[in-house]
C-alpha positions as CSV (number, residue, x, y, z in Angstrom):
1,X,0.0,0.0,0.0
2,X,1.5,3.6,-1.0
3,X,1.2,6.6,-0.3
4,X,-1.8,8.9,-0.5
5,X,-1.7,12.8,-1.7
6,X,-3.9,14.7,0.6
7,X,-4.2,18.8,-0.8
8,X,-5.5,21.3,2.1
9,X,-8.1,23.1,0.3
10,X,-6.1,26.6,0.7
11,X,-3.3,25.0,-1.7
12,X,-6.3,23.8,-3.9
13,X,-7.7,27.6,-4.3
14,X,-4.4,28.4,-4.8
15,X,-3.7,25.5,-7.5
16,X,-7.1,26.7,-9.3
17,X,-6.0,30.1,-10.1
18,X,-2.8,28.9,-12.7
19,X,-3.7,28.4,-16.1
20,X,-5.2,24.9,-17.3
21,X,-1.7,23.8,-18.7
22,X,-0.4,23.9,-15.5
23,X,-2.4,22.6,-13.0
24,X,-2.6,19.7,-15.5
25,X,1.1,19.3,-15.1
26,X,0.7,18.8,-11.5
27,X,-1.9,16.6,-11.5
28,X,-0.3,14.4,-14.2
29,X,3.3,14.7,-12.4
30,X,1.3,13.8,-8.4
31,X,-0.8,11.1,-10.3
32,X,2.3,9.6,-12.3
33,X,5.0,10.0,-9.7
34,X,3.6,10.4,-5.8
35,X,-0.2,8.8,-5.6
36,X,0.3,4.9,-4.3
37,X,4.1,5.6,-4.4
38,X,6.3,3.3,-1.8
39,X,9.4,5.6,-1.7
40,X,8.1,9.9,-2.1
41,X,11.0,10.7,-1.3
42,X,13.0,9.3,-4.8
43,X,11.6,12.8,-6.8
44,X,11.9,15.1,-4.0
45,X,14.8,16.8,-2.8
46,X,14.7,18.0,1.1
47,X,14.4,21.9,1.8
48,X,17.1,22.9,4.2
49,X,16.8,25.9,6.7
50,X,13.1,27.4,7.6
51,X,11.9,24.8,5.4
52,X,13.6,21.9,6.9
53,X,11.8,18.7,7.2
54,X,9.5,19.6,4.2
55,X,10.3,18.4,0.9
56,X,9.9,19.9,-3.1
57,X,9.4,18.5,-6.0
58,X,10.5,20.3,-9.5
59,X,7.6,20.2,-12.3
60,X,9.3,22.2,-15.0
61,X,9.6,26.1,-13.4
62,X,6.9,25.2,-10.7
63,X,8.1,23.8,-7.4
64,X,5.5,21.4,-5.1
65,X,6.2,22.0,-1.1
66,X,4.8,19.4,0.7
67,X,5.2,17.4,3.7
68,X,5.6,13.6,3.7
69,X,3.8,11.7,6.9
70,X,5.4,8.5,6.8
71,X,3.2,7.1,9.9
72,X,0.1,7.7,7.7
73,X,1.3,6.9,4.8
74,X,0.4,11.0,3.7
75,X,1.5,13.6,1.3
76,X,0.2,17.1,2.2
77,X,0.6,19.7,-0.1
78,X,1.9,22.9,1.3
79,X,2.2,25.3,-1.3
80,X,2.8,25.4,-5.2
81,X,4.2,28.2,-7.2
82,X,6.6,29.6,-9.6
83,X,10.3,29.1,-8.6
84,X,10.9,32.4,-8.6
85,X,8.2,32.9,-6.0
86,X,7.8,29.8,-3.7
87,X,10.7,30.2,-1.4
88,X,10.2,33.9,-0.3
């Protein structure tokens, strides 16, 4: 049994207001590479400083925060955006 991608609905309104290209690259890149996954943490790469303990992923110039629950099997989204904007 994998993993299971939960998004908060504040990171949902968030998600809705991006163009329809790109919030179907994030549900194609959580749908091919995170939902039912055994290991989230193979695409990710862990943030370091304030962020520490949360983990991104890279889908083209958009960057998914989120934080992995490994006791419930959980991926919470935390925040999606630009690069140039998500770690300000």
């Amino acid at each position: 049994m994998g993993y299971r991608v939960m998004i908060p609905d504040n990171v949902n309104k968030k998600i809705l207001k991006f163009d329809k290209n790109t919030r179907k690259l994030l549900y194609d890149y959580i749908s091919r590479n995170l939902k039912d996954t055994d290991d989230p943490r193979f695409h990710g790469k862990a943030l370091t400083g304030n962020l520490k303990g949360l983990w991104r992923y890279r889908i083209m110039d958009y960057r998914l925060i989120v934080d992995i629950q490994d006791e419930e099997l959980v991926i919470v989204a935390i925040d999606f955006e630009h690069r140039s904007k998500i770690y300000l």
